[in-house]
C-alpha positions as CSV (number, residue, x, y, z in Angstrom):
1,X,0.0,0.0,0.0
2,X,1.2,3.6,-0.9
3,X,-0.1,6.9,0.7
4,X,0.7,10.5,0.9
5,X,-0.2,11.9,4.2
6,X,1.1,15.3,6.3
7,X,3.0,14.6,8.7
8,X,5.8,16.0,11.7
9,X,8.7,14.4,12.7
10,X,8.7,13.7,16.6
11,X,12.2,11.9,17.3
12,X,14.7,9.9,15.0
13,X,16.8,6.8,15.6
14,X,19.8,5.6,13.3
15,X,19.5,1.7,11.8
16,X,21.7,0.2,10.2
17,X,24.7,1.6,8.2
18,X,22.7,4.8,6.7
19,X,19.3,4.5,7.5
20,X,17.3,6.8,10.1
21,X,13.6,5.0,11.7
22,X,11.5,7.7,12.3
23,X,8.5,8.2,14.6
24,X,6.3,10.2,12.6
25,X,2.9,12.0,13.6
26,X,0.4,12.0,10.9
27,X,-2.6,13.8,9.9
28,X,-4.8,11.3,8.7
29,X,-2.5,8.2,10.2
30,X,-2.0,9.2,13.4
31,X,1.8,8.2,15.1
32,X,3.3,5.8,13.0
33,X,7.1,4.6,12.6
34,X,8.7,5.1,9.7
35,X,11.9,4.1,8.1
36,X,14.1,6.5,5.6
37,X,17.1,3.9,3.7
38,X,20.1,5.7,3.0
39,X,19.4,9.3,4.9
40,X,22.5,9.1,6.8
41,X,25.0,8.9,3.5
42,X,26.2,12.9,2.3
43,X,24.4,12.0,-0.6
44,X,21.0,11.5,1.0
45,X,17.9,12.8,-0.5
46,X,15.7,12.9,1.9
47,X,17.9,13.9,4.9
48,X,15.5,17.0,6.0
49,X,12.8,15.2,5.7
50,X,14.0,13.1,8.6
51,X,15.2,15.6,11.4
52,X,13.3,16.0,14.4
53,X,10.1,19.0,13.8
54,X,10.4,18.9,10.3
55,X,7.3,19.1,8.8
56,X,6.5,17.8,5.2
57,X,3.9,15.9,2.5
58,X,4.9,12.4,3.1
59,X,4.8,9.6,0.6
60,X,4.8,5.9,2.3
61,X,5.2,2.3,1.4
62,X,3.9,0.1,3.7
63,X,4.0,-3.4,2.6
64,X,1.4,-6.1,3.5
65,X,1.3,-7.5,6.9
66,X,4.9,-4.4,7.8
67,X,4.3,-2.6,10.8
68,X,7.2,-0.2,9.6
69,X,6.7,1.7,6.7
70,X,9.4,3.3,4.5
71,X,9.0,6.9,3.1
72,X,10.2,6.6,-0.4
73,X,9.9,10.8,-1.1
74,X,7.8,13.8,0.0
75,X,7.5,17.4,-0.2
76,X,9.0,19.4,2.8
77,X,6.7,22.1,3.9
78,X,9.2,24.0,7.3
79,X,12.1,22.8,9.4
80,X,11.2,25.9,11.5
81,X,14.8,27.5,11.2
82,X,14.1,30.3,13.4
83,X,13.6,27.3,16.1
84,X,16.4,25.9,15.1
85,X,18.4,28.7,15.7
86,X,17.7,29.2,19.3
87,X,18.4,26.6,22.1
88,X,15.1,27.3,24.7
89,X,12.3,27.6,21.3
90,X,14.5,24.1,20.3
91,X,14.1,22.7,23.7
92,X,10.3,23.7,23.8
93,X,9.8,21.7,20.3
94,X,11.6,19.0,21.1
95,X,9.7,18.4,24.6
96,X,6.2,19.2,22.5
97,X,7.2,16.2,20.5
98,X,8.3,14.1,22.8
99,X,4.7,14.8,25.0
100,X,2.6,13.6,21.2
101,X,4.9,10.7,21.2
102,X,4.5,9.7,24.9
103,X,0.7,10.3,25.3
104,X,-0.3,8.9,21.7
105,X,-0.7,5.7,20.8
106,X,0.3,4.1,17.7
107,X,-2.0,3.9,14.5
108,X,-4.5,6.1,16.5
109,X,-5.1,9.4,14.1
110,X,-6.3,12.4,15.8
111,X,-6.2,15.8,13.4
112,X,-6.4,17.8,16.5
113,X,-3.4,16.7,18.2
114,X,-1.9,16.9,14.9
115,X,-2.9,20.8,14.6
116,X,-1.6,21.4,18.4
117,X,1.8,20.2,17.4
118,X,1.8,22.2,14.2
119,X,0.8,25.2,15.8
120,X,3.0,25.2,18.9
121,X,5.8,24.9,16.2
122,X,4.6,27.8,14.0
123,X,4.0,30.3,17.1
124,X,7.5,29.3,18.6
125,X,8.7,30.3,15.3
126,X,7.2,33.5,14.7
127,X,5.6,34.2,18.1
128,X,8.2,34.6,21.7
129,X,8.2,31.7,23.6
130,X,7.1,32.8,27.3
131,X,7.2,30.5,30.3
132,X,3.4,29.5,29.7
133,X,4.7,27.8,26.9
134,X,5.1,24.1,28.2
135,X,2.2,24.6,30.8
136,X,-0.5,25.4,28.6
137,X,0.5,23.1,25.4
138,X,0.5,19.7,28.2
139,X,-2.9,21.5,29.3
140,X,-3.9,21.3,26.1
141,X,-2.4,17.9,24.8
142,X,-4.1,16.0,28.0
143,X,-7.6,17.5,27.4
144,X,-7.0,15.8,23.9
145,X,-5.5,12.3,25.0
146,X,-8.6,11.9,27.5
147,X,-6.6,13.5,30.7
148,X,-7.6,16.8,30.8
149,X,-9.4,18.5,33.9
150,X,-13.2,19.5,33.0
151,X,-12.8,22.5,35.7
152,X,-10.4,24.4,37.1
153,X,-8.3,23.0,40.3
154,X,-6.3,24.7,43.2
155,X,-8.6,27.1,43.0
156,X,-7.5,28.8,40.0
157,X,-9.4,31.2,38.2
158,X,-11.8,30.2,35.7
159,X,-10.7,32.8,33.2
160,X,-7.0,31.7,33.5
161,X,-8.1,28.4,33.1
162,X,-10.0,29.2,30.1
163,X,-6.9,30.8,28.7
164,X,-4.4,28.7,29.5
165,X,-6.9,26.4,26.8
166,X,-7.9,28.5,24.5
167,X,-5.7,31.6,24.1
168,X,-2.8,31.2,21.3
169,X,0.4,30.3,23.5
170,X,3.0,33.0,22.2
171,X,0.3,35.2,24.2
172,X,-0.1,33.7,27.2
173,X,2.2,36.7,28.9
174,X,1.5,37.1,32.3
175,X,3.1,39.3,34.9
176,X,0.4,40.1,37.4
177,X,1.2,38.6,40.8
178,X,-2.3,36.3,41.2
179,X,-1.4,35.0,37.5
180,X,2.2,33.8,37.8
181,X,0.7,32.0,41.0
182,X,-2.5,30.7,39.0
183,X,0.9,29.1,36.3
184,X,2.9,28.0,38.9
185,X,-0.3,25.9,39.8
186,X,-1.2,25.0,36.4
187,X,2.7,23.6,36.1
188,X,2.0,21.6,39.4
189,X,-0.9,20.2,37.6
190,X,1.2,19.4,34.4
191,X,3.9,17.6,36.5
192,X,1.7,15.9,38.6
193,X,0.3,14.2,36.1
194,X,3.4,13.3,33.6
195,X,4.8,11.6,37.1
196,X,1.6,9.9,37.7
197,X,1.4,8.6,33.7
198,X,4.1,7.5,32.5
199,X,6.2,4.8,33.0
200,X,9.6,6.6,32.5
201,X,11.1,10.4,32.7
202,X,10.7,12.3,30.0
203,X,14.3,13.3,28.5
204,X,13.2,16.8,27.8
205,X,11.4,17.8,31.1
206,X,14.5,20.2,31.7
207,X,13.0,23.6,31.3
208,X,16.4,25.5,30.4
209,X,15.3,28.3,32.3
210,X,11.7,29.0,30.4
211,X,10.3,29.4,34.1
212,X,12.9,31.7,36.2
213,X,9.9,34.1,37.4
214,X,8.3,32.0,40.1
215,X,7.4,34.0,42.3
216,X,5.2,31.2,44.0
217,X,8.0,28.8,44.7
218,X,7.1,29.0,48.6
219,X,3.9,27.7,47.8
220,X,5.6,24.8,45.3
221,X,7.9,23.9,47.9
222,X,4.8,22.0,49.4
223,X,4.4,19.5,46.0
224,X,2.9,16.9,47.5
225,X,-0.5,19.3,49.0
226,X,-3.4,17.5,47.7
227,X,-5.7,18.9,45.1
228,X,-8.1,20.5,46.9
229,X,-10.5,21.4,44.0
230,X,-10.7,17.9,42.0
231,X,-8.6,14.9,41.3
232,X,-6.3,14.1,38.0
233,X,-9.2,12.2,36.6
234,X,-9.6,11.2,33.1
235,X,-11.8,13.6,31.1
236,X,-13.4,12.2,27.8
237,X,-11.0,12.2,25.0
238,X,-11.7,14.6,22.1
């Protein structure tokens, strides 16, 4: 079987001699893995279409009975070079990718978690990155995996809530003193629930300094303060 689908690299491993496997998050597909022969040679073809956040127009063999497909061309669309140009927007795209690939399973397609991802990488291209960033994308990425909260907890606003959801995230600039308090709960929350979900650390949880203004770190120092408003329960998944 041969298909074309859109599709954004979220991490790369090298096989063999010159090949690169790929997990790849589709529109239409969902998260599949993918494997690109020859990539690694300095005559490779179709090296950019294999680095991690590049997003292209795939074209994909898959043969009968494979679980591994092999991407046999494609039409690249960004690599986001702005991104790649500074380490903390890099960091932030590589940890948005790692989140899809850790809370998504395989062969499950989902065209909004697709749009998330490819929006998050556009703003941290042409927005600033801000230390709402991470927050509000895991916010946003758990509603849609079937995690996310259905009302606001630690008594946080229901208007910073709301934003933290809805608002575009190169936006999301807060300095008033109830609102850096309000994020510093929100990335409680997000923490919380990546410790309580997965199996293993993520590798990209360092924040590289996106979140130096907390002025709310006394109350943080008491992580383990129940959630007074509602548990981590399972919302429905969109």
């Amino acid at each position: 079987m041969i298909f074309s689908d859109s599709g954004i690299i979220l991490l790369r491993q090298e096989f063999r001699e010159a090949d690169r496997i790929v997990s790849l998050y589709t529109r239409e597909h969902g998260r599949i893995n993918v494997r690109l022969p020859g990539v690694a040679r300095p005559a490779g073809k179709l090296k950019a279409l294999s680095e991690p956040f590049a997003y292209a127009d795939y074209r994909i063999y898959v043969r009968r009975g494979g679980t591994v497909g092999t991407i046999t061309g494609g039409k690249l669309n960004s690599i986001f070079p702005a991104v790649r140009r500074n380490l903390k927007r890099t960091a932030l795209a590589l940890h948005f990718c790692e989140l899809v690939q850790r809370l998504t399973p395989l062969h499950q397609p989902s065209e909004e978690k697709f749009e998330l991802l490819l929006s998050a990488l556009t703003e941290l291209e042409f927005g600033e990155p801000n230390p709402a960033f991470s927050a509000a994308f895991t916010l946003r990425l758990m509603m849609l995996a079937g995690f996310g909260l259905d009302r606001p907890v630690l008594k946080i606003s229901p208007e910073f809530w709301r934003r933290m959801h809805e608002d575009e995230l190169s936006s999301l600039d807060f300095s008033a003193p109830e609102d850096l308090l309000s994020l510093s709960k929100c990335n409680s929350v997000c923490r919380r629930f990546l410790n309580q979900y997965l199996t293993y650390p993520l590798n990209t949880l360092k924040s590289f300094g996106l979140d130096e203004t907390d002025p709310a770190s006394a109350w943080m120092a008491d992580e383990e303060a129940p959630l007074e408003d509602a548990a981590l329960e399972p919302a429905p998944a969109h």
